[in-house]
C-alpha positions in Angstrom: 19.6 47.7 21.0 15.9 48.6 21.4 13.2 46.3 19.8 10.8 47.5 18.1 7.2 45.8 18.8 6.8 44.0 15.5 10.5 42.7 15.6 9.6 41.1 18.9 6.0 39.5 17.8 8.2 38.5 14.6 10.9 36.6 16.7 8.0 35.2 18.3 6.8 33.7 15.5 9.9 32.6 14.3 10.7 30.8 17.5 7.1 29.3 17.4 7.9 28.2 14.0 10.9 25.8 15.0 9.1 24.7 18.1 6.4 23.3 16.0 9.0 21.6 14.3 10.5 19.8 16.9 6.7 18.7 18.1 5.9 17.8 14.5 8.7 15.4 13.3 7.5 12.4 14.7 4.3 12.9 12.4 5.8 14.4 9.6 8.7 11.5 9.1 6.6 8.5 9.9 4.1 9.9 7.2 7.2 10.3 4.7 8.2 6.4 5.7 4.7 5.4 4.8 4.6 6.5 1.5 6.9 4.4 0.7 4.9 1.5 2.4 2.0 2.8 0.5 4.2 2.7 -2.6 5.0 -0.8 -2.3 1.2 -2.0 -2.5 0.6 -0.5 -5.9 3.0 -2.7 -7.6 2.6 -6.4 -8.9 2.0 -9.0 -6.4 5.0 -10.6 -7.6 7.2 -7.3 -7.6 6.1 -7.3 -3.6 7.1 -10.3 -3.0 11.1 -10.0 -4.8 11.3 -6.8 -2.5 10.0 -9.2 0.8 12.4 -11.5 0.1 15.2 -8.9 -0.1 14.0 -7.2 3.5 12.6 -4.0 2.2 9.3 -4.4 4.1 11.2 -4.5 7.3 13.1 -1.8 6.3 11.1 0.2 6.4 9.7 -0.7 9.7 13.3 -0.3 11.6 12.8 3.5 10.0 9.6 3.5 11.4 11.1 2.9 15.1 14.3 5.3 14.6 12.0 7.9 14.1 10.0 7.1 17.1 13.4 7.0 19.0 14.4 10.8 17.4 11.4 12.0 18.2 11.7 11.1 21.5 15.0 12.9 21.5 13.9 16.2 20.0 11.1 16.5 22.1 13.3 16.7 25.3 15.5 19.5 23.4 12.1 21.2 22.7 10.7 20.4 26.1 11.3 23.3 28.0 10.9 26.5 25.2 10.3 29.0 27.7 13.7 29.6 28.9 14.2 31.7 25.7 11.0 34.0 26.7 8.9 33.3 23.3 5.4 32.9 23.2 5.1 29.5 21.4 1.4 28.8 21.1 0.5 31.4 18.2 -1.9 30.6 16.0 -1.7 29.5 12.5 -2.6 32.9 11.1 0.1 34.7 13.1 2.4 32.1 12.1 1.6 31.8 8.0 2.0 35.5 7.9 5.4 35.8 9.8 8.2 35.6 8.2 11.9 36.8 10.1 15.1 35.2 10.9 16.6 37.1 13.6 17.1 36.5 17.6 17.9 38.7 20.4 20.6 38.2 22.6 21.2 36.0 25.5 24.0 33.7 27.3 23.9 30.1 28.6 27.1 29.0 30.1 28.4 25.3 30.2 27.8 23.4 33.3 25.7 26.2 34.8 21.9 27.8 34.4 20.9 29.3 31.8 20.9 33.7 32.4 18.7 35.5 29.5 19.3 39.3 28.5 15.9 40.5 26.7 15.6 44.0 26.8 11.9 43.4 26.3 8.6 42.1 28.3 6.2 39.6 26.8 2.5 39.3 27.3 2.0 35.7 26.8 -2.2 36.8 26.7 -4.6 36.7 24.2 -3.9 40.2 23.0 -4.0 39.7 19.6 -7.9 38.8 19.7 -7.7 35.2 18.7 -9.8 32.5 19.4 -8.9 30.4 22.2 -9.1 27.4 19.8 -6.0 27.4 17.6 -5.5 26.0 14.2 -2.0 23.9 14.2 1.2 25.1 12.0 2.1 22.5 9.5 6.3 22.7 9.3 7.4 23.0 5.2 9.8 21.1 4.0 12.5 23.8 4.4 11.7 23.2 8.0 12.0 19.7 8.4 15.6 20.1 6.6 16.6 22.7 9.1 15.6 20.0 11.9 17.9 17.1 9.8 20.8 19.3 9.2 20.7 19.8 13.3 20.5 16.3 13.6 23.4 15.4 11.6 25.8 18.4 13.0 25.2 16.7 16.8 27.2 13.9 15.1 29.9 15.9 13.8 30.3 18.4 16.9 29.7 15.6 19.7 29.4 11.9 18.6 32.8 9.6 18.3 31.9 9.4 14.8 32.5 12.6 14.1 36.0 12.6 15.4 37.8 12.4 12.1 35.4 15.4 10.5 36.2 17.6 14.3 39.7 17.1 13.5 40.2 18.1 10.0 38.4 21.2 11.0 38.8 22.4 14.2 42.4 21.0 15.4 44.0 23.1 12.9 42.4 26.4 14.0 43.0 25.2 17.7 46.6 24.5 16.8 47.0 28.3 15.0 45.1 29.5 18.3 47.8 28.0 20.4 50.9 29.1 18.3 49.4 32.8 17.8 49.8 32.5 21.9 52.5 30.4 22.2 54.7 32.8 24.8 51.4 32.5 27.1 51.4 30.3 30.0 48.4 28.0 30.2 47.4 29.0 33.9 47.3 32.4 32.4 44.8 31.9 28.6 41.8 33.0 30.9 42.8 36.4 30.2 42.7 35.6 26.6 39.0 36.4 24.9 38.4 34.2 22.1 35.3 35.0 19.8 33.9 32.1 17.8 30.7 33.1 15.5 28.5 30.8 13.6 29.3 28.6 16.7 26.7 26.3 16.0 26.1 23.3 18.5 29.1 25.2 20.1 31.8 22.3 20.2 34.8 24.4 18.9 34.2 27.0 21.5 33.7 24.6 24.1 37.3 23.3 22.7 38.7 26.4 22.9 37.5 27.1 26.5 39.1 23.6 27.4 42.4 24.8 26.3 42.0 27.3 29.4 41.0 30.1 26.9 37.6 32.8 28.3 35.8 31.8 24.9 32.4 33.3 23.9 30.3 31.6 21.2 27.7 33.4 18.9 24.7 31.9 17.2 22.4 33.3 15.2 19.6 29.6 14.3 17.2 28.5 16.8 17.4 25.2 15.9 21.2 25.3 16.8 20.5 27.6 20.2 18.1 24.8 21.3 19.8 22.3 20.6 23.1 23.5 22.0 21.3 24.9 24.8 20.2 21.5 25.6 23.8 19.5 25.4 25.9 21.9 26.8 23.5 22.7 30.1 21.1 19.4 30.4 23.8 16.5 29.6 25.4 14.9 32.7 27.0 12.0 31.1 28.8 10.6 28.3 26.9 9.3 25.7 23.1 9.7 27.2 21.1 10.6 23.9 21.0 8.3 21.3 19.3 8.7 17.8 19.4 7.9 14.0 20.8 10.7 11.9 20.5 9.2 8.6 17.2 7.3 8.3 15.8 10.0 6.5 16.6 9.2 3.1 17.2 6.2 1.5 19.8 7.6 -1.8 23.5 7.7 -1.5 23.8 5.6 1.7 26.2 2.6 1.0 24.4 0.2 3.1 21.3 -0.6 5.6 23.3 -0.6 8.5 25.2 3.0 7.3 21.4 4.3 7.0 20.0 2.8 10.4 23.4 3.6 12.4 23.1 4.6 15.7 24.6 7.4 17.1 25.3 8.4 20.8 26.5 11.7 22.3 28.1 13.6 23.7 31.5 12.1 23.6 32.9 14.2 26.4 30.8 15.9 28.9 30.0 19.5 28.3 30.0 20.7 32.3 33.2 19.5 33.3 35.9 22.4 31.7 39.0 23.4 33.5 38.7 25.7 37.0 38.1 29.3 36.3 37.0 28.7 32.9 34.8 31.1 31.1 32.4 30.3 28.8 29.2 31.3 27.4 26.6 31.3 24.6 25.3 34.6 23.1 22.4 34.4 20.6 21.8 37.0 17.9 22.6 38.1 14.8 26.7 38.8 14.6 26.3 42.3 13.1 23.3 43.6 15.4 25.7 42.3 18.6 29.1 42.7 17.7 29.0 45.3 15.0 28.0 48.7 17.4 28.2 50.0 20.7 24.6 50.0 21.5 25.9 48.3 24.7 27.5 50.5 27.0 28.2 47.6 29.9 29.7 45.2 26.7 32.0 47.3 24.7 32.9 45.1 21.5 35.9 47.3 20.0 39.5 46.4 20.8 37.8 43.6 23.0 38.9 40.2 21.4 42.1 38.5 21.5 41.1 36.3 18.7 38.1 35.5 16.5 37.8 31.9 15.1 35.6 31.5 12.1 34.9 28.0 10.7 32.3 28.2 7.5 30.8 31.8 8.8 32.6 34.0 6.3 30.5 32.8 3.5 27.4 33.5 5.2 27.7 37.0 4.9 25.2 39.4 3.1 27.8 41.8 2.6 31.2 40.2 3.6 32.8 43.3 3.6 30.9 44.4 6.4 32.3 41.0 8.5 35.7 41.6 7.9 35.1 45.2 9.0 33.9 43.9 12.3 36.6 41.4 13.1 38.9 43.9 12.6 37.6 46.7 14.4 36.5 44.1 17.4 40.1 42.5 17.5 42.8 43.9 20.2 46.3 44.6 18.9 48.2 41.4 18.3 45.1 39.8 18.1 44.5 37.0 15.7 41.5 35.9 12.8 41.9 32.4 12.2 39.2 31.4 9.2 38.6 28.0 7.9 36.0 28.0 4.6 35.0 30.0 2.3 37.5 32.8 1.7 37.8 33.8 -2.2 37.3 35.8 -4.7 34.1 34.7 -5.3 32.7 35.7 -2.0 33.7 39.3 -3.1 
């Protein structure tokens, strides 16, 4: 599909948008943290000294260094921002007035480099007639809850801690997965195409590719393309990043030590998947990609064996539309195994 201009400078901006995310958290969080230090001061002298006593002082100064420590992780996800071909060093104006939420369409594949598919050029110059001195974007809050959220799903797709969560969601699709194809050999599932939308960090279609299956995730949030980007193709061992997903507030956490625990990932390591495996990564939005032709070298209709959905349904701005898709997309005896949000209410 053919980009118009002002899509692309909006993706851009987009794109510049998260990156200045990533590059801001450090600043924004340990600011956050000190308002609560700040907050301290303006009560009694007596009231300062119950919460001294009780530790709160140097709690708030562990926060302090496992942000430091996540901001050292997130700046290596964000580190290299040019392998999606965005310019990320617009300028505030550009990036105040932009406002979009969609990506174009490219493939990393586990355990090898990344290969991009934009059907568009970029001039990274100063054609928009800006000053060479630029004004710095400011993440909102929405952001920094975009970058948390991303923070907290690296537990549940790739930490040990997450184990129980993984389970109760993706074993039973895998084991529906495996009983649709029950009569095939596993030296032959490579000639099975599995589809797996809203892949996120990509864990359940790294699963499914394990199982022997050709698996293809699709993702639509930058913050989930770098960051799956980054584990699946720049991890080579088991447990190398560590970070603090849940320093970030201090209600509804049962304890310090459940609010200052440390994770590690991955659990397994991403590059090493059974031989002839196939398995990639396409960005973009699931409708623009997989709901026309637009493609003649990527046919999508009649193409899948199965599509696994795990909370995506619910997502949909016309659901309808989704379910028309899987179904046109899906070869005969093919399978749609869903796990969320499938009611009456979504209708």
């Amino acid at each position: 599909m053919a980009h118009q201009p002002e899509d692309i400078h909006e993706e851009q901006i987009h794109f510049a948008k998260v990156i200045a995310t990533f590059r801001n958290y450090a600043q924004y969080s340990l600011a956050a943290n000190n308002r609560r230090r700040k907050d301290v001061y303006t009560l009694p002298q007596a009231d300062q000294e119950v919460l001294e006593k009780l530790g709160y002082k140097q709690k708030l100064d562990d926060v302090d260094k496992a942000i430091l420590i996540n901001a050292d992780f997130l700046s290596k996800i964000a580190e290299n921002p040019e392998i999606f071909g965005h310019d990320v060093n617009l300028d505030e104006e550009n990036l105040q007035n932009g406002n979009v939420e969609r990506v174009n369409s490219h493939e990393h594949h586990a355990g090898t480099p990344h290969r991009h598919s934009h059907p568009h050029s970029h001039d990274h110059g100063h054609q928009h007639g800006h000053s060479t001195h630029r004004k710095r974007y400011k993440p909102t809050d929405f952001d920094m809850d975009k970058l948390r959220s991303t923070l907290k799903q690296f537990v549940r797709d790739w930490s040990v801690e997450g184990v129980v969560e993984r389970n109760s969601c993706y074993k039973p699709m895998k084991d529906a997965l495996l009983q649709h194809f029950v009569h095939v050999p596993p030296e032959e599932r490579t000639r099975l195409r599995v589809l797996v939308p809203g892949a996120g960090l990509g864990r359940l279609a790294y699963d499914v590719a394990s199982l022997g299956f050709t698996c293809q995730g699709n993702e639509f949030s930058h913050y989930m393309l770098l960051a799956s980007y980054f584990i699946l193709n720049k991890t080579t061992e088991i447990g190398a990043h560590k970070f603090y997903p849940y320093v970030h507030s201090f209600s509804n956490i049962p304890s310090r030590q459940a609010m200052l625990q440390e994770v590690s990932i991955p659990d397994v390591l991403p590059s090493v998947l059974p031989p002839g495996s196939n398995f990639s990564l396409v960005a973009g939005d699931f409708e623009e990609i997989y709901g026309s032709e637009s493609d003649p070298d990527e046919p999508q209709s009649g193409q899948w064996d199965a599509v696994l959905t795990c909370f995506f349904i619910d997502t949909a701005k016309n659901i309808v539309n989704y379910l028309r898709i899987i179904h046109r997309i899906l070869a005969p005896g093919g399978v749609w195994i869903n796990l969320g949000c499938f009611c009456r209410s979504c209708l």
